[in-house]
ROTIDO-943059 format. One line per 10 residues: number of its first residue (from 1); their letters; for each residue x, y, z of C-alpha. Coordinates in nm, 4 decimals. Example, Ala and Ser with C-alpha at 12.3 -4.5 7.8 and 13.67 -1.06 7.14 Angstrom:
<sites>
1	AS	1.2300:-0.4500:0.7800 | 1.3670:-0.1060:0.7140
</sites>
This chain:
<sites>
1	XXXXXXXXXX	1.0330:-0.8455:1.9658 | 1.3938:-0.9537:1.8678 | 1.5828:-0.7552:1.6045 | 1.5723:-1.0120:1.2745 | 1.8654:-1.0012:0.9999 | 1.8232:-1.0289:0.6477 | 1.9989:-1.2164:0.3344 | 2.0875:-0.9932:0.0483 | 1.8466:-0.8688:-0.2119 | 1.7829:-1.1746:-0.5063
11	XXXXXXXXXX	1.5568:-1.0806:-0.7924 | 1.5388:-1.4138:-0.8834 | 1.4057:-1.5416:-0.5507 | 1.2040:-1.2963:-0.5129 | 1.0192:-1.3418:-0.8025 | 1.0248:-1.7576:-0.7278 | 0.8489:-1.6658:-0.3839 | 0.6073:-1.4520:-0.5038 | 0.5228:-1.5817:-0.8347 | 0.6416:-1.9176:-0.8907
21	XXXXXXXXXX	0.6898:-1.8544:-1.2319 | 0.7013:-2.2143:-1.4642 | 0.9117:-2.0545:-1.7059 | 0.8675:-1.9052:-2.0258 | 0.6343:-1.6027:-1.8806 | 0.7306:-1.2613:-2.0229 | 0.7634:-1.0365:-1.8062 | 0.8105:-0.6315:-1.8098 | 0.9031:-0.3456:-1.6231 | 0.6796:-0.0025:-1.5479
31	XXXXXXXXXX	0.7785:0.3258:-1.3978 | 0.6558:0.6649:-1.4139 | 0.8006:0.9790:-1.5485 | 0.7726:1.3309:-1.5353 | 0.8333:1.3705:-1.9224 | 0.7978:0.9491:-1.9919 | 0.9607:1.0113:-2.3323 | 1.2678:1.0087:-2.1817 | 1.3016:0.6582:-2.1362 | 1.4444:0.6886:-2.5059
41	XXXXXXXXXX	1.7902:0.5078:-2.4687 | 1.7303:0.5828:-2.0952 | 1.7798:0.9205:-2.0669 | 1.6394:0.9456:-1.6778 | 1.9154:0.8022:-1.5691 | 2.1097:1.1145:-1.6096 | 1.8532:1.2881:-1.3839 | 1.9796:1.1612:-0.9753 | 1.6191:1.3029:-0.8622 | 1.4899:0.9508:-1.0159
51	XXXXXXXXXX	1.6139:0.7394:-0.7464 | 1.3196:0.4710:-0.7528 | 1.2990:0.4838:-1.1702 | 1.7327:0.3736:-1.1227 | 1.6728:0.0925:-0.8955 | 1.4109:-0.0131:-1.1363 | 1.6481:-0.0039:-1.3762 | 1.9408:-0.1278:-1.1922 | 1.8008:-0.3631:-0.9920 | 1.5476:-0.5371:-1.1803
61	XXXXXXXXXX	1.5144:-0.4224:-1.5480 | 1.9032:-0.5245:-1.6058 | 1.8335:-0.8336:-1.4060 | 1.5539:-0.9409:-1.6140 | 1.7466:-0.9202:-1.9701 | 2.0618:-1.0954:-1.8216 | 1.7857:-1.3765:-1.7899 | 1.6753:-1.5578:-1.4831 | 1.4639:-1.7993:-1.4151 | 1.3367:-1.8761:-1.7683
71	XXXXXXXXXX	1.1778:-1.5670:-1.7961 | 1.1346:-1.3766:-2.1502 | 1.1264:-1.0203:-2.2188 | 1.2222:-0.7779:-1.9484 | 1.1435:-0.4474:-2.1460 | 1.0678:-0.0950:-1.9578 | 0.8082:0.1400:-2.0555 | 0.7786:0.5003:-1.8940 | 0.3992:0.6411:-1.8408 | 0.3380:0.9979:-1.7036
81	XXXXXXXXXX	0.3612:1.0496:-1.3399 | -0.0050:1.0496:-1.1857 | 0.0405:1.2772:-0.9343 | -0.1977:1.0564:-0.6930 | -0.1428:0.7296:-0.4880 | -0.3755:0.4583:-0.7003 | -0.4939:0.7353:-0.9928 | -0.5759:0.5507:-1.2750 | -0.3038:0.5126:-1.5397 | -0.3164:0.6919:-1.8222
91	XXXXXXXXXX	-0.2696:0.4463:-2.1410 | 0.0109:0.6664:-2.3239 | 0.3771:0.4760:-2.2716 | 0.6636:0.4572:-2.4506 | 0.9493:0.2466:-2.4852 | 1.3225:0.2741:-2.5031 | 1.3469:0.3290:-2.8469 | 1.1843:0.6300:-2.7717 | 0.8473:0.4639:-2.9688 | 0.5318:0.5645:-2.8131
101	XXXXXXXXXX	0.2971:0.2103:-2.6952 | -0.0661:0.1691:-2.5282 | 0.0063:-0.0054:-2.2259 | -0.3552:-0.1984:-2.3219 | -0.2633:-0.3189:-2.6317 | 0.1105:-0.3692:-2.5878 | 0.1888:-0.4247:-2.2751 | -0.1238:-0.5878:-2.0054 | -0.2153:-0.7873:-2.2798 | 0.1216:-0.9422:-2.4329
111	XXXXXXXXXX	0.2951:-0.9910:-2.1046 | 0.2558:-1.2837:-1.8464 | 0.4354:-1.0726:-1.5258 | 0.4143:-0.6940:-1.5221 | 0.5710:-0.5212:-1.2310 | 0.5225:-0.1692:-1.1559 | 0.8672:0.0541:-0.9743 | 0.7135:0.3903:-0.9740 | 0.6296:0.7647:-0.7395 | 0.3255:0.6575:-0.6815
121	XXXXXXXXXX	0.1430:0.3349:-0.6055 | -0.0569:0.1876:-0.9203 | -0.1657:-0.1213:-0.6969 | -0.5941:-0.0266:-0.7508 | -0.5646:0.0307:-1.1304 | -0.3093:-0.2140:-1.2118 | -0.5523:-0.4795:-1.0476 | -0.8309:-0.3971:-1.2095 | -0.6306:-0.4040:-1.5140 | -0.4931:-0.7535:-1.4434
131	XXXXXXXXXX	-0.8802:-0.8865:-1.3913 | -0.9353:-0.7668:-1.7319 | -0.6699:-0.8907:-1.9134 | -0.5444:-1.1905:-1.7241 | -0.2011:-1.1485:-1.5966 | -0.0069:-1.1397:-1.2343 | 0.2155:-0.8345:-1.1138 | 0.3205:-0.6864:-0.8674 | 0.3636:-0.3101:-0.7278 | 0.6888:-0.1789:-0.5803
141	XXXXXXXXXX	0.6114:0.2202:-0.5272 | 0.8734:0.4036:-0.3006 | 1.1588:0.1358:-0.3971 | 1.4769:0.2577:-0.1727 | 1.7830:0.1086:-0.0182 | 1.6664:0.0231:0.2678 | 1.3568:-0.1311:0.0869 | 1.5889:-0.3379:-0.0943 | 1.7864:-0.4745:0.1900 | 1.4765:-0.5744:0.4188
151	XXXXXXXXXX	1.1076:-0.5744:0.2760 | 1.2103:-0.6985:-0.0225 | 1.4632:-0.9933:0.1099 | 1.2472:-1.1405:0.3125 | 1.1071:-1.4824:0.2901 | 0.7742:-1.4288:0.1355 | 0.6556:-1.7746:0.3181 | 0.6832:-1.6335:0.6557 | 0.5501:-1.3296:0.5744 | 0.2170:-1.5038:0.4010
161	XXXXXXXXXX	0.2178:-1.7431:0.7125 | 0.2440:-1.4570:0.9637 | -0.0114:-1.2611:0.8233 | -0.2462:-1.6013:0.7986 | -0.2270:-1.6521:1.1635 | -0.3064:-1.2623:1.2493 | -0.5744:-1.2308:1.0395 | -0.7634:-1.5791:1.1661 | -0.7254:-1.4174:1.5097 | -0.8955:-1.1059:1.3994
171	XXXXXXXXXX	-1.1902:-1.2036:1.1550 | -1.5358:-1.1727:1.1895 | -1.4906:-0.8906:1.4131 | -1.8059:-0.6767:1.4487 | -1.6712:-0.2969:1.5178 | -1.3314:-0.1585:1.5594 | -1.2369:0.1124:1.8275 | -0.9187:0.3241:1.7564 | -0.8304:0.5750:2.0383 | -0.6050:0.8405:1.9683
181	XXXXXXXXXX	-0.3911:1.0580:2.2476 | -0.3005:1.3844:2.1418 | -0.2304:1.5920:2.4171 | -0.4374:1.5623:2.7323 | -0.7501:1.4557:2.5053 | -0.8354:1.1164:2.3633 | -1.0199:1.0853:2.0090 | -1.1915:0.7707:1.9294 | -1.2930:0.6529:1.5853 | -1.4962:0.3986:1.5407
191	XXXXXXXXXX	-1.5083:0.1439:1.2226 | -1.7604:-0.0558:1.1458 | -1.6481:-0.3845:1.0219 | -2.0031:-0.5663:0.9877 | -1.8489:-0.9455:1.1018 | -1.6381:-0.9286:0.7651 | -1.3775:-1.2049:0.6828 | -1.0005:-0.9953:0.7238 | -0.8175:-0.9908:0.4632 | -0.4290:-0.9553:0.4083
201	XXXXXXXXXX	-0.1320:-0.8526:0.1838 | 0.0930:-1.1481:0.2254 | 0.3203:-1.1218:-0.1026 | 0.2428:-1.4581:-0.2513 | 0.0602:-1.4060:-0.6163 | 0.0815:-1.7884:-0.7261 | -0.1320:-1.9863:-0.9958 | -0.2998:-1.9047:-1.3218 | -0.5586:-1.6346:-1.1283 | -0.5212:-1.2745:-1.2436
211	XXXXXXXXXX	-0.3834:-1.0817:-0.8785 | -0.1294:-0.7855:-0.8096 | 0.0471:-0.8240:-0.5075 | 0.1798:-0.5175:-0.3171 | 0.5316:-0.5053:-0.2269 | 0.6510:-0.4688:0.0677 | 0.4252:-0.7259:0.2261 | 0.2883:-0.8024:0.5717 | -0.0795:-0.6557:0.6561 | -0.4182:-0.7781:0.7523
221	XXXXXXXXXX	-0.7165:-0.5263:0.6712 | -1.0803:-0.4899:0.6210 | -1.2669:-0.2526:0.4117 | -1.5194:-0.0563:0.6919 | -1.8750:-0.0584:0.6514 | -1.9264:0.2463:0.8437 | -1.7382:0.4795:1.0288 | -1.8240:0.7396:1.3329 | -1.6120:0.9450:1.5711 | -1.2821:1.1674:1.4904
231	XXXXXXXXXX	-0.9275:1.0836:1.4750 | -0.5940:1.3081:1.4079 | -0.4402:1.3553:1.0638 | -0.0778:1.4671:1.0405 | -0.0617:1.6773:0.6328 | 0.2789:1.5355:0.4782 | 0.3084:1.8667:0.3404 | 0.4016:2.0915:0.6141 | 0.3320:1.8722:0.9179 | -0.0138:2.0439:0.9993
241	XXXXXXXXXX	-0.1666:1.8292:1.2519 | -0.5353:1.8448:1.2267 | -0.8825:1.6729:1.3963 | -1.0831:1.4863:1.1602 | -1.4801:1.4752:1.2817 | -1.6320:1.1246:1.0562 | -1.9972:1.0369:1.0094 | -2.2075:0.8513:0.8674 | -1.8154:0.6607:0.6945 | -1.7083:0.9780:0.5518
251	XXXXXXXXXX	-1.5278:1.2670:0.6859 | -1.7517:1.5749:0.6978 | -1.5198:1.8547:0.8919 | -1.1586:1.9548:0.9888 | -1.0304:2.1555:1.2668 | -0.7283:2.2762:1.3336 | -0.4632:2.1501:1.6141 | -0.1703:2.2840:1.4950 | -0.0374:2.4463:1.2111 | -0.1277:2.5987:0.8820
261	XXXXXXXXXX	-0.4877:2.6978:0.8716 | -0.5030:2.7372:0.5398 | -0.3743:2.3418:0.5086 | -0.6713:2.2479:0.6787 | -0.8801:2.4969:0.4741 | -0.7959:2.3627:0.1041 | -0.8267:2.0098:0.2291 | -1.2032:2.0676:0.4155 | -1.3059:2.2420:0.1266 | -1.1887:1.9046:-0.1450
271	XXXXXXXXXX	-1.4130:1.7181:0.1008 | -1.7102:1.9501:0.0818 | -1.6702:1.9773:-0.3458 | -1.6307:1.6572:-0.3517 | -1.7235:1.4098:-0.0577 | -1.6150:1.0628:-0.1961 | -1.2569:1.1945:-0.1306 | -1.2942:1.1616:0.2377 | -1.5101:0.8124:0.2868 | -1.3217:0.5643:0.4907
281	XXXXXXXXXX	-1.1948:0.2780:0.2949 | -0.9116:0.1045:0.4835 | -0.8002:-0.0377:0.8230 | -0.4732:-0.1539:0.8027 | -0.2604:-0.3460:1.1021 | 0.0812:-0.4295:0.9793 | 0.2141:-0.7815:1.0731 | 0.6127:-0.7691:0.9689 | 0.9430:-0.6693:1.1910 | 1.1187:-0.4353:0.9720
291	XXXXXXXXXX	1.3202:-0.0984:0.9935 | 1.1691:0.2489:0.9463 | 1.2144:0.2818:0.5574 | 1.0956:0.6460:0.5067 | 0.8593:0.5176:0.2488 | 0.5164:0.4596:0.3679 | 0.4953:0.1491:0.1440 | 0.7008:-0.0765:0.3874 | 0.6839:0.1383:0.6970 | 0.2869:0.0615:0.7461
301	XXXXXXXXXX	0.3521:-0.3184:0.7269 | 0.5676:-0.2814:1.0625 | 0.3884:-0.5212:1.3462 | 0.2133:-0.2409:1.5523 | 0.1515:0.0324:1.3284 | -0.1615:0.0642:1.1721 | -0.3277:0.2865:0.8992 | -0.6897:0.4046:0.7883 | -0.7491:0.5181:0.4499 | -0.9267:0.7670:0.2315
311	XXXXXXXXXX	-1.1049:0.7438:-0.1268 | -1.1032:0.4786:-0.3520 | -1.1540:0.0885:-0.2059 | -1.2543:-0.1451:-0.5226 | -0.9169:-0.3008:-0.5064 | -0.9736:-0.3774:-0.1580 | -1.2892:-0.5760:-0.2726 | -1.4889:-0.2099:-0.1511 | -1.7667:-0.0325:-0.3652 | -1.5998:0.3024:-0.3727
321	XXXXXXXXXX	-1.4971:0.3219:-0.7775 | -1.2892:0.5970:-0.9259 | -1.6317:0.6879:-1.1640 | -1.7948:0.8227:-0.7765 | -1.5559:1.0869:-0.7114 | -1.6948:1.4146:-0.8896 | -1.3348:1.4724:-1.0501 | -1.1274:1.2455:-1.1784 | -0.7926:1.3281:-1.0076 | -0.9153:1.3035:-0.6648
331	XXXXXXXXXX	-1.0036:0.9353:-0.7030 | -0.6919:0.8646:-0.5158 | -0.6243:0.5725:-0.2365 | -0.4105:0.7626:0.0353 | -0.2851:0.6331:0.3406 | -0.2770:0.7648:0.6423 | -0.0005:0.6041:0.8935 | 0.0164:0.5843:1.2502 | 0.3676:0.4761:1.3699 | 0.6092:0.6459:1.6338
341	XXXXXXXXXX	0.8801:0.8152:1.3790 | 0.5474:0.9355:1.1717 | 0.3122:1.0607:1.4255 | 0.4718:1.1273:1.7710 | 0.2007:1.3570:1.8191 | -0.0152:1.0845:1.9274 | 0.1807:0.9818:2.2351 | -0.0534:0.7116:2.2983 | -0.3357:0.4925:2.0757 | -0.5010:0.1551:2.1237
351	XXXXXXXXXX	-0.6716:-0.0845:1.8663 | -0.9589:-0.2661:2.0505 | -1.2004:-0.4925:1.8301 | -1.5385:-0.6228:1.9329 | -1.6332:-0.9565:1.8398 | -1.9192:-1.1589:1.9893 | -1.9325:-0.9622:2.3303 | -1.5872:-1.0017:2.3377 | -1.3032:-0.7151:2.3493 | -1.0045:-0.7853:2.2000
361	XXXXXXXXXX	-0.6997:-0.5438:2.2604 | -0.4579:-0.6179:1.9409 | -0.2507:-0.2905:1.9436 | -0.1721:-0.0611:2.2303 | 0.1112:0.2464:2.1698 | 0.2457:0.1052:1.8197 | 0.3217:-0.1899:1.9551 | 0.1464:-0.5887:1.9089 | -0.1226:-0.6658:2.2360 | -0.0233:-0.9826:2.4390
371	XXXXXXXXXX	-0.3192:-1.1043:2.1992 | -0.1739:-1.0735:1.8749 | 0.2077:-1.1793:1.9465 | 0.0430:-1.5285:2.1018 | -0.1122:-1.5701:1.7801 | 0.2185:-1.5060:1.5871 | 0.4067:-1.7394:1.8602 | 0.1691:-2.0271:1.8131 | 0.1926:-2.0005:1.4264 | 0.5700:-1.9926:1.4729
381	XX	0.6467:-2.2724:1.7213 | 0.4625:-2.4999:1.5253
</sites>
């Protein structure tokens, strides 16, 4: 893979790509907040900890009311951090007057465009949100610098087309194997994916249809049907590396590799008081050539990384609903990244999927099989 440059950052081509808006749309900014009535006369800018909430400001919010593209509105409005990747959002906003709003009745449905620059992703509730009240957006968690310069710059086309020729090459697949190295052992973890159409996060969110696009873009996935084996997870909050053991599509136990027991403890025992937390809802193979962001958001669309997920799946087009999980702030969407500056424990993993009677090697040691770059050179030449 050759190293790829990038034009600058534009807003307003961004928002061409990925929209194609007609003109006239209104369109409006959301980010979170610790204490969201300080968006009165902006008062978070004065705290530096609210890096993303700036460029949100900076980057697209004063953007928006210079006017581009035809569009109308532009406003903010600040909700309470979540505290959880995909929580749902409470309703409670306010504005920059400082005047509190319901983001139902003043915000999803009044505007045409919503996107969402926050801590936390609000891709699974925003979406269902847009089904119910009709408009496009798109979600922008994690916005950084780097971000900015590559994931976001990039030609939105390519990225759809890209991802279109990967996931043709990997539908219908029947079972997924994912091996694991850590240490002298190998873990395997198998997914069930039940000859399911692949599906993929391309960037584009064109036409009249209600859709949220998630930005950075660049992934094919499927939602499993089942799950059995055990794979590593690495805890982002001290580094604990621990064994997960999976039946049945959920995870039922935890064991310790290395690190803080008691990590391992508090996380075995929100599985056991509450099991939805730990289902399998997500395979994830990225499909772009970017830089290491530090922000999970672009960093799992790199070609040869790959992800699983835990808990909630209905934006995915999965069953698991935030109304299954026995409390409602564990009915989170999280992540979990495999990719050399994230998990160097695993010194070596494979993707393998079965289709047919046929394997298909698509991954090997974070990087694209011989398999899937002919699929994104045949896409590319033509």
């Amino acid at each position: 893979m050759t190293e790829r440059t990038f034009p600058p950052f534009d807003l307003a081509r961004l928002l061409t790509t990925v929209f194609a808006p007609e003109g006239g749309e209104r369109v409006a900014v959301l980010i979170d907040l610790d204490d969201p009535k300080d968006m009165q006369d902006y008062r978070f800018l004065r705290n530096p900890a609210y890096t993303i909430q700036r460029h949100a400001y900076e980057v697209v919010h004063q953007r928006l009311k210079a006017g581009i593209l035809n569009l109308t509105g532009g406003e903010m409005f600040a909700y309470q951090i979540t505290g959880g990747s995909n929580l749902d959002l409470p309703d409670l906003a306010y504005d920059a007057a400082g005047r509190a709003i319901s983001l139902e009745r003043d915000v999803y449905s009044k505007y045409d465009l919503i996107l969402a620059i926050t801590t936390y992703s609000a891709t699974a509730p925003l979406t269902a949100f847009a089904k119910q009240f009709g408009f496009r957006g798109a979600t922008m968690h994690g916005m950084n610098d780097i971000i900015l310069r590559t994931g976001l710059a990039v030609d939105y086309n390519e990225v759809s087309r890209d991802a279109e020729a990967l996931r043709a090459g990997m539908t219908g697949a029947d079972w997924a194997d994912l091996d694991f190295g850590v240490g002298d052992k190998t873990y395997t973890l198998r997914l069930q994916l039940g000859k399911q159409a692949a599906q993929k996060s391309h960037g584009l969110c064109r036409g009249k249809e209600p859709d949220v696009a998630n930005l950075p873009a660049g992934e094919v996935y499927w939602v499993p049907t089942g799950a059995d084996g055990q794979f590593p997870l690495k805890y982002e909050e001290d580094g604990t590396l621990a064994l997960m053991t999976v039946q049945g599509g959920r995870i039922i136990n935890a064991e310790l590799l290395k690190g803080s027991e008691e990590t391992v403890r508090r996380h075995l025992a929100k599985i056991k008081s509450d099991p939805a937390t730990g289902e399998i809802g997500e395979l994830g193979l990225g499909t772009q050539v970017l830089p290491v962001s530090g922000r999970d958001i672009q960093d799992e669309k790199v070609l040869g990384t790959f992800h699983i997920a835990t808990g909630r799946s209905d934006h995915l087009g999965g069953s698991l609903t935030p109304d299954k999980f026995s409390d409602a702030s564990h009915a989170t969407h999280d992540d979990i990244l495999f990719a050399p500056h994230k998990t160097p424990e695993v010194t070596h993993c494979e993707i393998r999927l079965h289709r047919n009677g046929e394997t298909i090697v698509v991954a090997k040691d974070y990087k694209p099989s011989a398999y899937s770059l002919a699929l994104l050179d045949a896409v590319q030449r033509s």
